[in-house]
N, C-alpha and C positions, 0 to 999 in steps of 0.2 A: 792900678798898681797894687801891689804886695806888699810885705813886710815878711824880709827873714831873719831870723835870731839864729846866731849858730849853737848849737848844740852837740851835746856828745854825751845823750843819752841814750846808744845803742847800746843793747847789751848783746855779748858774745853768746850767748846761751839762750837768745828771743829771736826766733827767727821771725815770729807776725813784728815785730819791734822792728827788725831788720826792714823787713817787705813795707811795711806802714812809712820807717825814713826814707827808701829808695822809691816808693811813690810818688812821695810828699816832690821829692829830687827832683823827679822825673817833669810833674808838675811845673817848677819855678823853670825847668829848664825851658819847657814846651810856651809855658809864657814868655821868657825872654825874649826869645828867637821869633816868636809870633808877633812881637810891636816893634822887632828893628828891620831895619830896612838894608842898612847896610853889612855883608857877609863879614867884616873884620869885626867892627864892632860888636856883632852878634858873637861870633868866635872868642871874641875878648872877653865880653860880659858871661861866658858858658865858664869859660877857664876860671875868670876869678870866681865863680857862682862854688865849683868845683872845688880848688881852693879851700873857698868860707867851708862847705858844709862838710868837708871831709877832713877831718881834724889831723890824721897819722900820714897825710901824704905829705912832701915835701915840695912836689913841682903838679903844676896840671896846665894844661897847654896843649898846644896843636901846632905838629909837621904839617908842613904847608909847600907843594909840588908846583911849578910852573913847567910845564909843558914835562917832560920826565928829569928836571933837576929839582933837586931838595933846594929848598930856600928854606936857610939858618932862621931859626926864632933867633929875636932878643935874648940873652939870658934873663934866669926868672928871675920878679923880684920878689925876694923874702921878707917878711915884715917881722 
């Protein structure tokens, strides 16, 4: 298991700063999804992972298609 701390010490002007968080990202994400088994809950723990570590967005989630109809997310929740 891991440990994440959210953070919002990117700076606009450090692109290795940028590349080093989007790693770091990319990482927790590949872990996630690597020890769950089930495809919702995987998707679920992605969106809140997303969420935590991106401080300026408002929603992160996932359209999700059954056969070619959209199937409505929950709306989000905002904390």
């Amino acid at each position: 298991m891991f440990n994440i701390e959210k953070t919002n010490t990117i700076s606009k002007s450090s692109t290795q700063d940028k590349q080093e968080f989007y790693n770091q990202l990319n990482t927790y994400l590949n872990d996630l999804i690597s020890i769950e088994t089930d495809w919702l809950a995987g998707i679920s723990n992605a969106s809140a992972l997303l969420y935590l570590m991106l401080p300026h967005i408002n929603w992160a989630g996932f359209y999700l298609y059954k056969g070619k109809e959209l199937v409505y997310p929950l709306p989000p929740v905002f904390f």
